[in-house]
Kinemage of the C-alpha trace (Angstrom):
@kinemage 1
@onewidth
@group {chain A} dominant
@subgroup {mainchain}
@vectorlist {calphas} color= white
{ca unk a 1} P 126.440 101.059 106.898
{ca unk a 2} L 126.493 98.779 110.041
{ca unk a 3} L 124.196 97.887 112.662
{ca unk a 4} L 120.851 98.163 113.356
{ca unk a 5} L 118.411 98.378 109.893
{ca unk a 6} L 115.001 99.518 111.378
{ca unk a 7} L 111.352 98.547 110.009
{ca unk a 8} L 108.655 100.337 110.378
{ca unk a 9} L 105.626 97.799 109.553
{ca unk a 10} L 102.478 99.653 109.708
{ca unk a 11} L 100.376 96.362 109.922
{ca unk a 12} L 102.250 95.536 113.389
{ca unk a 13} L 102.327 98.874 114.679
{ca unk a 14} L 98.167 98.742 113.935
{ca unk a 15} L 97.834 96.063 115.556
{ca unk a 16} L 99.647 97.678 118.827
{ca unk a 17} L 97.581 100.474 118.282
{ca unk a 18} L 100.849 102.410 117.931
{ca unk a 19} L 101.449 105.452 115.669
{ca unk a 20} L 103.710 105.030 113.012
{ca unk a 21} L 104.906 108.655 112.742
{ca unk a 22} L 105.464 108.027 116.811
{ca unk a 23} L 107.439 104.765 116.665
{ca unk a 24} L 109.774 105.791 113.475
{ca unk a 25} L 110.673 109.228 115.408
{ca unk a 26} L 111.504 107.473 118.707
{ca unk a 27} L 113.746 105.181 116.133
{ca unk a 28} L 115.483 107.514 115.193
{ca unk a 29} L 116.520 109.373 117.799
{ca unk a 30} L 118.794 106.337 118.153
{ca unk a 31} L 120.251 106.892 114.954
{ca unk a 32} L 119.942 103.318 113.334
{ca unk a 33} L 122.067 103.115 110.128
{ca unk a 34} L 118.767 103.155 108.311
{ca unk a 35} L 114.978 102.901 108.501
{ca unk a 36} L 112.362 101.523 106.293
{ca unk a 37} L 108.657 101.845 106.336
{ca unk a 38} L 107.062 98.487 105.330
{ca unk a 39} L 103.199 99.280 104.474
{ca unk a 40} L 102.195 96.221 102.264
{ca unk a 41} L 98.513 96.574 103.440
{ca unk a 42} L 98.034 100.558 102.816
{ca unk a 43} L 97.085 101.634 99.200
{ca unk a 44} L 99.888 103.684 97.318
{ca unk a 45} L 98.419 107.378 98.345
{ca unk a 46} L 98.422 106.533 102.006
{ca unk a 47} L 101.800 105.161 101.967
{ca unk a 48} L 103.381 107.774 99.677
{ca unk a 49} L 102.047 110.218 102.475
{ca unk a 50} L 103.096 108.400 105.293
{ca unk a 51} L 107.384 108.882 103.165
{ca unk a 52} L 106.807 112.136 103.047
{ca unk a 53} L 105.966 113.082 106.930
{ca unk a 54} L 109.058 110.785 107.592
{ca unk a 55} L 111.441 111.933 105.308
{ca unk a 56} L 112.257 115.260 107.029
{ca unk a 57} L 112.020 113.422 110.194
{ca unk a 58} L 115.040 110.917 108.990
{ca unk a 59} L 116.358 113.558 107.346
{ca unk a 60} L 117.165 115.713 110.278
{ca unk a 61} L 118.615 112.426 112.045
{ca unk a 62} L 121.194 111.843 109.486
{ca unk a 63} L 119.005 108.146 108.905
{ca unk a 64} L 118.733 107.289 105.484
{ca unk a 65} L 114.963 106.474 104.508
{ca unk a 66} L 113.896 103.156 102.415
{ca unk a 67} L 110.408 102.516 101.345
{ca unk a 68} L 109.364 99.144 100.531
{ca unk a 69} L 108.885 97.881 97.640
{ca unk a 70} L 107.623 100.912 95.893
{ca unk a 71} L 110.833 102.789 94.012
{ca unk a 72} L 108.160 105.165 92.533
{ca unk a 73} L 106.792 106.279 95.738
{ca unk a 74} L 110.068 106.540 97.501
{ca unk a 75} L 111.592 108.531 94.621
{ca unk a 76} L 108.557 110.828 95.188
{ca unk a 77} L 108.778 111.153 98.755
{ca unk a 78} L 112.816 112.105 98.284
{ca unk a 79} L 114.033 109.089 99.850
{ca unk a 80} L 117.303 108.090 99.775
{ca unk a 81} L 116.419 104.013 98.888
{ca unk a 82} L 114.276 101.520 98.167
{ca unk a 83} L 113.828 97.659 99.359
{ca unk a 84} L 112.400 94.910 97.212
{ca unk a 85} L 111.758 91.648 96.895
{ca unk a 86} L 112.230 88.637 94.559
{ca unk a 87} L 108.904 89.388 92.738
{ca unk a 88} L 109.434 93.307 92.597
{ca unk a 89} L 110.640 95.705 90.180
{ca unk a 90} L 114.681 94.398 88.761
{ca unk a 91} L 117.093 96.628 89.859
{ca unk a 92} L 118.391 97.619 86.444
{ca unk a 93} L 115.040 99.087 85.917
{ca unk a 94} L 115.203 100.855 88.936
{ca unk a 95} L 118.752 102.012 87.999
{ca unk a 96} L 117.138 103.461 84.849
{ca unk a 97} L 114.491 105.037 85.987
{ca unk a 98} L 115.642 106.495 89.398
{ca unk a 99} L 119.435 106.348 89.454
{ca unk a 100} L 119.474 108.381 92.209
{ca unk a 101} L 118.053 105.712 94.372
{ca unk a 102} L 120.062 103.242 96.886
{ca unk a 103} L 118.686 99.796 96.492
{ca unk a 104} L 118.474 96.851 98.606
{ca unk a 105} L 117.371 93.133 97.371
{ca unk a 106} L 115.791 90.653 99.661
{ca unk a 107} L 117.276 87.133 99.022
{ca unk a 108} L 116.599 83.311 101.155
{ca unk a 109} L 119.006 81.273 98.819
{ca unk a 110} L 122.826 81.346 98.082
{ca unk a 111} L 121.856 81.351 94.183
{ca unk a 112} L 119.386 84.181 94.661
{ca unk a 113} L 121.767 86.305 96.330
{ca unk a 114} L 124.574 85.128 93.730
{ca unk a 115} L 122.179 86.639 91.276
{ca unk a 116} L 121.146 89.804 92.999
{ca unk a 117} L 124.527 90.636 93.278
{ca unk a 118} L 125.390 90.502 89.439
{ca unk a 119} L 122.825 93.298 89.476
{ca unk a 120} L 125.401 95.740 91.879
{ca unk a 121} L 122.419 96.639 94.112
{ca unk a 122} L 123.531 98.895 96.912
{ca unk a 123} L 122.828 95.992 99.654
{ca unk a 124} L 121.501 93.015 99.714
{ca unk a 125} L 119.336 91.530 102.869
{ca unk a 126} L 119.785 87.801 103.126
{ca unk a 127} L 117.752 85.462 105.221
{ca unk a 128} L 115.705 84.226 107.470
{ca unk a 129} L 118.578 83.976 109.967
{ca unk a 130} L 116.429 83.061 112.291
{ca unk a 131} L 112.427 81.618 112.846
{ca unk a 132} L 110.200 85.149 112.148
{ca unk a 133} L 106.645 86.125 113.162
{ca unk a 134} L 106.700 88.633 110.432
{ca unk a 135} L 105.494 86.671 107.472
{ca unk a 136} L 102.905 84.858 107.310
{ca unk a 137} L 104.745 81.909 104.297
{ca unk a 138} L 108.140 82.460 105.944
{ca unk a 139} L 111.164 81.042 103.681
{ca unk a 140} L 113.325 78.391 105.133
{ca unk a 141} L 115.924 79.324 108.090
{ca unk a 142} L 119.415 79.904 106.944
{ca unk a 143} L 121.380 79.990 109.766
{ca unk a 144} L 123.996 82.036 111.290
{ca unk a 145} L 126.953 79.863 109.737
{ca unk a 146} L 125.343 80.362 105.892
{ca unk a 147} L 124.811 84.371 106.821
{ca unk a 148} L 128.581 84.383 107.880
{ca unk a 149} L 129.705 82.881 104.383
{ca unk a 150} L 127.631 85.176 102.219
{ca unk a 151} L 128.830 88.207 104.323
{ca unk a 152} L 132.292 87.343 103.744
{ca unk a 153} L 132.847 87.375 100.528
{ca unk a 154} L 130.223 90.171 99.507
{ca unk a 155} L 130.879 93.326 97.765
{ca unk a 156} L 128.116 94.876 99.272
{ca unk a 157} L 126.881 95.612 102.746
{ca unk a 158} L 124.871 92.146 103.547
{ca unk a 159} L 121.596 93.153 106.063
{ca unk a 160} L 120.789 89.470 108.276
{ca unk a 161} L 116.980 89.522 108.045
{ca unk a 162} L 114.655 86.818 110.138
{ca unk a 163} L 113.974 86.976 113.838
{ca unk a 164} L 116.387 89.020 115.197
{ca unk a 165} L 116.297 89.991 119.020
{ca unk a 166} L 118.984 91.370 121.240
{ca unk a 167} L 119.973 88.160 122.474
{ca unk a 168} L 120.971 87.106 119.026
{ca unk a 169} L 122.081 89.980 117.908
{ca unk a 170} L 125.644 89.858 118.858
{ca unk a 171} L 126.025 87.121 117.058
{ca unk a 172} L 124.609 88.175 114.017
{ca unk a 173} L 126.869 91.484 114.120
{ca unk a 174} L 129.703 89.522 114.213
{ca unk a 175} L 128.615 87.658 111.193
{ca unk a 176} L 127.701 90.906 108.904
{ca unk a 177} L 127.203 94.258 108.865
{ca unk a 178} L 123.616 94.897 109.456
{ca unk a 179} L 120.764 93.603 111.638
{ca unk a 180} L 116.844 94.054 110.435
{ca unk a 181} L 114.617 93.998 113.315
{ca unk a 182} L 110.737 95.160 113.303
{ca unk a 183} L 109.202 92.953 116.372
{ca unk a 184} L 112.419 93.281 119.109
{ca unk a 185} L 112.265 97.157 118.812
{ca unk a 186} L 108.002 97.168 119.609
{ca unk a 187} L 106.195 95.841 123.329
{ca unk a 188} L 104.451 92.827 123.220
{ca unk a 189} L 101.251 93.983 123.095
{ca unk a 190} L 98.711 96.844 122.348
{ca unk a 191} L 98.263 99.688 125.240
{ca unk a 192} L 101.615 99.974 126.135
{ca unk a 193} L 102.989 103.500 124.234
{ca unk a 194} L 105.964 103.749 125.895
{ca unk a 195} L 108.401 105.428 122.890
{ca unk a 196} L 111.409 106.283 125.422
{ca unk a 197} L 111.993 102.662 125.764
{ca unk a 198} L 111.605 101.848 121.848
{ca unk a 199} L 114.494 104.784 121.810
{ca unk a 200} L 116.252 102.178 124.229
{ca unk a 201} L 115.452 98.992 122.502
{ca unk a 202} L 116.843 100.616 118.946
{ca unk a 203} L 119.945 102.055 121.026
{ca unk a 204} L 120.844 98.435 122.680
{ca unk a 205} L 120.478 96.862 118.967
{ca unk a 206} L 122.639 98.936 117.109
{ca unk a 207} L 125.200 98.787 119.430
{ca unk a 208} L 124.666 95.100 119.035
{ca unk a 209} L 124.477 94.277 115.747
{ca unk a 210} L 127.508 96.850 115.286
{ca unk a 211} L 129.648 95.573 117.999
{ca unk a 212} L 132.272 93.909 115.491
């Protein structure tokens, strides 16, 4: 994997007034080296139903799917991973229970991603790289130079999480092997459903963040 890691975060794409099914299919039509649906605010039904009108629609892109989260809902949507957090389900449970499933680990600390990684996840994200909008109780910037050092020595693909635009993104692709971006891909603000050029935005990133 390398390049551009795509979000799909239903709570900014609401507040755009922008269809989620409509934004991820535009993404992918750039073929991003993954995409993820981030729903924290929709209850487990909605979201579960949301994986499975996007699965086939990754699925014929060659994109590998990740929910968030949720490693029962994407195992019953058929995707191919799920993301999760500090405070979410451990990876060897998820091993047990799904082993089918690719698994990523969000980490903000050298120690936590020291730790995630004696757990063999399938990637780990590490960051914020960068100031982000995204969260509302951010955890503290890491830098470029810290991504670089974790990326080198890693096992494991490492995806540079935190405020990631084009501008930056060259650098941060020749740090490590994967960009997330959910804000950079979207316009400003509501009214302005132009998908061709969120096909564009996605295309520019990923040949960005992949550059190296």
């Amino acid at each position: 994997m390398r390049g551009l890691y795509a979000i799909v975060d239903v709570t900014t794409l609401t507040r755009l007034d922008l269809s989620v099914v409509d934004v991820a299919t535009a993404l992918v039509e750039a073929h991003p080296a993954a995409l993820q649906l981030r729903a924290k605010d929709l209850a487990p039904r909605e979201t579960l139903q949301l994986l499975r009108v996007l699965h086939p629609i990754c699925r014929t892109a060659g994109v590998p799917l990740f929910a968030n989260d949720r490693a029962d809902l994407a195992a019953l949507a058929g995707c191919e991973g799920v993301h999760v957090g500090q405070e979410d389900m451990p990876v060897a449970t998820i091993r047990r229970l799904v082993p089918a499933l690719r698994i990523g680990v969000s980490t903000h600390t050298l120690e936590q991603a020291r730790l995630a990684l004696a757990d063999r996840p399938d990637y780990i994200a590490f960051g914020p790289v960068f100031e982000t909008r995204s969260k509302s109780r951010p955890e503290a910037v890491v830098g470029v130079e810290t991504l670089r050092m974790v990326a080198a020595g890693c096992p494991v693909p490492v995806v540079a999480i935190g405020g990631i635009d084009l501008e930056r993104a060259y650098a941060v692709g020749r740090a490590t092997h994967l960009g997330a971006v959910i804000a950079a891909l979207l316009p400003d603000g509501p009214g302005n459903c132009d998908l061709a050029a969120i096909t564009e935005r996605a295309r520019a990133l990923h040949a960005a963040l992949g550059s190296n």
